[in-house]
C-alpha positions as CSV (number, residue, x, y, z in Angstrom):
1,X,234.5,354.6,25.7
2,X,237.8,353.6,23.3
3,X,236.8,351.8,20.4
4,X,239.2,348.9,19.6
5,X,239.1,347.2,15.7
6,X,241.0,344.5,15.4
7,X,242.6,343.1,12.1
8,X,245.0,340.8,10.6
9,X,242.8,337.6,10.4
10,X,242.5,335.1,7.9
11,X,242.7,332.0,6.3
12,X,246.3,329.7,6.7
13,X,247.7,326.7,6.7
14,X,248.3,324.6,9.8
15,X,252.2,326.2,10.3
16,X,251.6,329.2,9.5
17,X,251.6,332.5,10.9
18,X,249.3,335.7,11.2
19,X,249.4,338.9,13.3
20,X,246.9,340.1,14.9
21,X,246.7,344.0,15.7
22,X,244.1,345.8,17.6
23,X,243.8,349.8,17.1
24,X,242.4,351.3,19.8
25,X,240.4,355.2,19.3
26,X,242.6,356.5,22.1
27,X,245.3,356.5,24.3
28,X,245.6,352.8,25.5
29,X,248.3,353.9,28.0
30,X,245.1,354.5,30.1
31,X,244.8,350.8,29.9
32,X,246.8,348.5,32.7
33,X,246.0,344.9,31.0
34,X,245.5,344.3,27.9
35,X,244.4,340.6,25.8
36,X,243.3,339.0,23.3
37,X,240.6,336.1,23.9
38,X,239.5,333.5,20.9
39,X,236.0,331.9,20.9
40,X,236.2,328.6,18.8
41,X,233.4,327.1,16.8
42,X,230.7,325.7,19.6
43,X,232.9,326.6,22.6
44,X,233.2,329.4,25.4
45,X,235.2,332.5,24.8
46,X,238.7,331.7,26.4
47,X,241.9,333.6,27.0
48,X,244.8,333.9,25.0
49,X,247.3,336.2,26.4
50,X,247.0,339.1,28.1
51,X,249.8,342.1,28.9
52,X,250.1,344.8,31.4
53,X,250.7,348.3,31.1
54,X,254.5,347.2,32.4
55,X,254.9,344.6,30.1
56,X,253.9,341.5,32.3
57,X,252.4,338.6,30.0
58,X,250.3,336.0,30.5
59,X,249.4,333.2,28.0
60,X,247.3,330.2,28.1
61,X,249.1,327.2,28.2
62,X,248.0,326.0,24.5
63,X,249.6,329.1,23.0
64,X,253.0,329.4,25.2
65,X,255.9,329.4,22.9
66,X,253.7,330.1,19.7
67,X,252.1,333.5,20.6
68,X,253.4,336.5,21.1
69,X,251.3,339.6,22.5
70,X,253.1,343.0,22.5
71,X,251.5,346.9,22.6
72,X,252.7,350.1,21.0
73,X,251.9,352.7,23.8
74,X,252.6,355.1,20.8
75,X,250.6,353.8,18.1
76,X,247.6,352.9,20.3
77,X,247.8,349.4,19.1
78,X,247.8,345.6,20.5
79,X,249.5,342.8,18.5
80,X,249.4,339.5,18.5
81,X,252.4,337.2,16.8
82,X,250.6,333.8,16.0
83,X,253.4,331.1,14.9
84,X,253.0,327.7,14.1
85,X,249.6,327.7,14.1
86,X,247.0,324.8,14.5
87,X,243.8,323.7,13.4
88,X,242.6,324.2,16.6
89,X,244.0,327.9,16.8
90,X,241.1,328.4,14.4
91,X,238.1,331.0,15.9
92,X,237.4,334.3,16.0
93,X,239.8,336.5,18.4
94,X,238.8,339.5,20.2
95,X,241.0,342.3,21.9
96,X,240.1,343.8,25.3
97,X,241.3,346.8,27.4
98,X,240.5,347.4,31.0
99,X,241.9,350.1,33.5
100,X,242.8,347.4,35.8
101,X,245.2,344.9,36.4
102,X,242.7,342.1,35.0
103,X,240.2,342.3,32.5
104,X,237.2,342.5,34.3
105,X,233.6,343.1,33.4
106,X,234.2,346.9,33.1
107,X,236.7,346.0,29.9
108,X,235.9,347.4,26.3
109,X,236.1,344.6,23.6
110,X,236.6,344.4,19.9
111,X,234.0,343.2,17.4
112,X,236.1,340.1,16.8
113,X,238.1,339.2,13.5
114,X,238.1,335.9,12.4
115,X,241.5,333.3,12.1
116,X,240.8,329.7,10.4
117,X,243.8,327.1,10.1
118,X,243.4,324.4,7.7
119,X,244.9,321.2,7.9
């Protein structure tokens, strides 16, 4: 099982920007999708964006033209370029890796690392 740490949270103001990155243990080439989910204060867990081994990106609609996910195939890592961010960006955002085209149940997560935006 690959371990994946994520890091780059924080506290910022509403406009800001963070990047997320997500080291994984091993070679996340062995990966197909890739994402980064955020579970806000008293909701569900809900996607952010995801990315495919080939580079194919999907974002929820809240974060299109803010976000950015990319991955370093070389460097074992997952980013995520948050711009112009919102109170409402603020929860705690994990990374997930699955051999599949999706990120299904057999996907290995991150232990979470926390983003607040303040107003």
């Amino acid at each position: 099982q690959v371990q994946l740490v994520e890091s780059g949270g924080g506290l910022v103001q509403a406009g800001g920007s963070l990047r997320l990155s997500c080291a994984a243990s091993g070679n996340i080439f062995s990966f197909n999708a890739m994402g980064w989910y955020r579970r806000a204060p008293g909701k569900e867990r809900e996607l952010v964006a995801t990315i495919t081994r080939g580079g194919n990106t999907n974002y929820a609609n809240s974060v299109k033209g803010r976000f950015t996910i990319t991955r370093d195939n070389a460097k074992n890592t997952l980013y995520l370029q948050m711009n112009g961010l919102k109170p409402e960006d603020t929860g705690v955002y994990y990374c997930a890796a699955s051999r599949y085209r999706v990120i299904d149940g057999t996907a290995d997560w991150g232990q979470g690392t926390q983003v607040t935006v303040s107003s």
